[in-house]
C-alpha positions as CSV (number, residue, x, y, z in Angstrom):
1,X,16.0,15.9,32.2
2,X,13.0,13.9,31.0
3,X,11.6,14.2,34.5
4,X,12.3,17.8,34.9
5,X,9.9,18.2,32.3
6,X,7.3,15.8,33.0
7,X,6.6,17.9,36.3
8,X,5.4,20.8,34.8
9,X,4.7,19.8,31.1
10,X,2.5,23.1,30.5
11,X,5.5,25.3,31.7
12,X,7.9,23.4,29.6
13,X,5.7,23.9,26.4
14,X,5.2,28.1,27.6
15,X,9.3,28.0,27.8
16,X,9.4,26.1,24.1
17,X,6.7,28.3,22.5
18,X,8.4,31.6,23.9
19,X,12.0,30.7,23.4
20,X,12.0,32.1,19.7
21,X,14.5,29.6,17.9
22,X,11.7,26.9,18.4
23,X,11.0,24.6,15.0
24,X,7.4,25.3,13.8
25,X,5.9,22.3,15.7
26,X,2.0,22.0,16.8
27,X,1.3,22.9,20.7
28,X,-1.1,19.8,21.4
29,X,2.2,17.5,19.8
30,X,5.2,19.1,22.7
31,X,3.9,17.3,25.4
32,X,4.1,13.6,23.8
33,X,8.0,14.7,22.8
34,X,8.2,15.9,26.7
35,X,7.0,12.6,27.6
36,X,9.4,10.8,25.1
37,X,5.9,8.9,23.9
38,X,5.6,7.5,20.5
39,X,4.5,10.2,17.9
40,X,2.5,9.3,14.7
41,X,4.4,10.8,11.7
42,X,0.9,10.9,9.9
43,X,-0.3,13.3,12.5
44,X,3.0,15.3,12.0
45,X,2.2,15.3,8.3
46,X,-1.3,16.3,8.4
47,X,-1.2,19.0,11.3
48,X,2.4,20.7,10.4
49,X,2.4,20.4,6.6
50,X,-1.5,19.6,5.9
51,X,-1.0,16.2,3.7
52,X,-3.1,13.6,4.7
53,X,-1.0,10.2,4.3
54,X,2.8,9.1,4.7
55,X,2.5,7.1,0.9
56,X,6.1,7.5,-0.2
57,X,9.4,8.9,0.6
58,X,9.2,12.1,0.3
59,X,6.5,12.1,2.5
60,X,7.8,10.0,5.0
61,X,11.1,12.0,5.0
62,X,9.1,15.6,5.4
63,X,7.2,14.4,8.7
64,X,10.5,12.8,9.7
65,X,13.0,15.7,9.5
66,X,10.1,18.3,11.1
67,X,9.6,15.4,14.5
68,X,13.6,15.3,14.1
69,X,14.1,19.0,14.4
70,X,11.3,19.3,17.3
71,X,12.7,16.1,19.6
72,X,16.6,17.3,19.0
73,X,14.9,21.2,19.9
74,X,13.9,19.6,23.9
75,X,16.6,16.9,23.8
76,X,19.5,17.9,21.9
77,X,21.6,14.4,22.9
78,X,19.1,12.5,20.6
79,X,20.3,14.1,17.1
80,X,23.1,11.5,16.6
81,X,20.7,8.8,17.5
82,X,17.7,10.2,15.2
83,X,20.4,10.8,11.8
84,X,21.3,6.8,12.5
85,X,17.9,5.9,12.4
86,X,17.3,8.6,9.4
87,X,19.9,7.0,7.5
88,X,18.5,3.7,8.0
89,X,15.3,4.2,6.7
90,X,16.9,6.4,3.9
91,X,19.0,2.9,3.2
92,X,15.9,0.8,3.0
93,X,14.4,3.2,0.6
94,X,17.5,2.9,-1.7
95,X,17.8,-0.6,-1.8
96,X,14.3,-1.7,-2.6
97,X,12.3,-1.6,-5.1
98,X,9.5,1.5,-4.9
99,X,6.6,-1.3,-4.2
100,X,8.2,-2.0,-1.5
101,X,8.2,1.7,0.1
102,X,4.9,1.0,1.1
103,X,6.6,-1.8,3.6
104,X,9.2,0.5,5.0
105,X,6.7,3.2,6.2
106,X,4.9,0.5,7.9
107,X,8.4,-1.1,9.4
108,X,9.1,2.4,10.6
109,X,5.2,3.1,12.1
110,X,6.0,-0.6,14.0
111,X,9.2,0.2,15.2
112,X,8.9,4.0,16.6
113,X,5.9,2.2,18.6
114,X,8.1,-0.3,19.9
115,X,10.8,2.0,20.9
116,X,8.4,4.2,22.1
117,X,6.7,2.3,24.3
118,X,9.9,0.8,26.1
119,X,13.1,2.4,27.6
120,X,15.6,-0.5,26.6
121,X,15.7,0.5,23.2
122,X,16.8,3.1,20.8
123,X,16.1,4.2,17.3
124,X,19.9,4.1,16.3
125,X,20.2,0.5,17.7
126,X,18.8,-1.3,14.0
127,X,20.5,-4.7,14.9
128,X,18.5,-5.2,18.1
129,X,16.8,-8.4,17.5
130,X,13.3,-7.0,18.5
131,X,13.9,-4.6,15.4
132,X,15.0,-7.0,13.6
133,X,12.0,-9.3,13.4
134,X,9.7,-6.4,12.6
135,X,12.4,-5.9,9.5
136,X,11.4,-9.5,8.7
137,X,7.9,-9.3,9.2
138,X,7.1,-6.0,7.0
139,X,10.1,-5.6,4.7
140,X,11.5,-9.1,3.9
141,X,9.1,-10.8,0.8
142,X,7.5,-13.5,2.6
143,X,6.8,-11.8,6.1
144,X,3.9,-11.9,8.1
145,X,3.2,-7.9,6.8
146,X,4.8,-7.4,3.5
C-alpha cells in the first residue's frame, strides 16, 4: 500500500483532501505520512494548532493524537501500533517526576527518528534494545541526555 502511494504522491493527497472524513491535517505534512518518513511533532504543533514548542504533556499529547488521527486516516493497520506507543509515553509521563517531562519529549523526538528512518522497527515494539538505549540515554538520571 505504501508503494501504491509513493507513485503518485500528489494524487494520493487530491484523494485525502477531497475524501471529506479527512482529520484537519496541513497539505505540505501528507506526503511525509505517504512516505512513512519521520514527522516532527513541533511542526504538527505549530502549523495545526499554532503553539510554538512541545514543553509538556499536554503539549506533546495534542501534536500526538492530531499525527495519530492523520497516519491511522492513510494507514488504518497502524492505530493499534500508535495507542501502544501512546500509552507508553503516557506511562513515562505518570511515573516521573514533571522535571523529567522535559526528558520524555526528547526520548520520544529520538525515537520517532529512529523508527522513522529504518523499516525493522516499530513504535509499539518499546523493548527493542535500540529503544531501549535511547530510554537510557535521555530518561534514566545519569544518561548521556537527561
Amino acid at each position: 500500500k505504501i508503494e501504491n502511494h509513493k507513485r503518485d504522491l500528489d494524487g494520493a493527497v487530491d484523494n485525502i483532501e477531497s475524501s471529506r472524513s479527512n482529520p484537519i491535517w496541513p497539505r505540505k505534512l501528507w506526503k511525509p505520512i505517504l512516505r512513512d518518513e519521520y514527522i516532527d511533532l513541533t511542526e504538527v504543533l505549530a502549523v495545526v494548532l499554532d503553539y510554538d514548542a512541545i514543553n509538556n504533556r499536554v503539549t506533546w499529547l495534542q501534536a500526538w493524537y492530531t499525527y495519530k488521527e492523520a497516519v491511522c486516516f492513510v494507514y488504518g493497520s497502524r492505530r493499534r501500533e500508535l495507542q501502544a506507543y501512546e500509552l507508553h509515553i503516557q506511562r513515562l509521563f505518570n511515573n516521573f517526576q514533571p522535571s523529567v517531562h522535559p526528558s520524555i519529549i526528547k526520548y520520544d523526538k529520538a525515537v520517532c527518528q529512529l523508527i522513522g528512518s529504518r523499516r525493522d522497527i516499530l513504535l509499539d515494539e518499546v523493548s527493542h534494545p535500540d529503544v531501549a538505549e535511547f530510554r537510557d540515554r535521555y530518561i534514566i538520571p545519569g544518561g548521556t541526555h537527561h
